[in-house]
N, C-alpha and C positions, 0 to 999 in steps of 0.2 A: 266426700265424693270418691273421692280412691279408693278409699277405705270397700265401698259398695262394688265399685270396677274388680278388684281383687278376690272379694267373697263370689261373684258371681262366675270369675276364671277360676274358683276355686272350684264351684258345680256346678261347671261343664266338663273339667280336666276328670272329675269324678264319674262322671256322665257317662263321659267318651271312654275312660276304662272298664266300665261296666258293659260295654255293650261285648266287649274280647274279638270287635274285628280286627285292630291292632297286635301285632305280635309282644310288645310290650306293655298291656295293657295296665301292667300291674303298677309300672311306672308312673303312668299318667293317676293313678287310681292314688299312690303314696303322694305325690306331688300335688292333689286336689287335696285330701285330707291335711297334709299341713299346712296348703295358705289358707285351708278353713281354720284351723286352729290357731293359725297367729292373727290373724283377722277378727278372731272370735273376741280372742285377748284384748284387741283392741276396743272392739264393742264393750265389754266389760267393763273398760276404765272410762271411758268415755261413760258408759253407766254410772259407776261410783262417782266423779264428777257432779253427777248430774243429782245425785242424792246426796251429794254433801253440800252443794251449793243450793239446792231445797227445802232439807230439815237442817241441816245445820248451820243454819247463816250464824257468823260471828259480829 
């Protein structure tokens, strides 16, 4: 569930930089791209996870 809460503060921080009302927007724009990116990482193992405990049952 966090996991979801932070992907989605991820695109809006990205969001809100893009639109450049902010004087900083560049900020907001770097700061949305990396909690996508380590959120993503999390999806990802959370994926392998889910296909090792699928096809590879021991």
């Amino acid at each position: 569930m966090e996991k979801r809460i932070y992907f989605i503060l991820g695109l809006i921080l990205i969001l809100i930089g893009r639109t450049k009302e902010f004087i900083n927007y560049k900020e907001f724009i770097l700061a949305g791209e990396i909690i996508l990116a380590i959120t993503s990482l999390f999806f990802f193992a959370d994926f392998i996870k889910f296909l090792d405990k699928k096809f590879f049952k021991k």
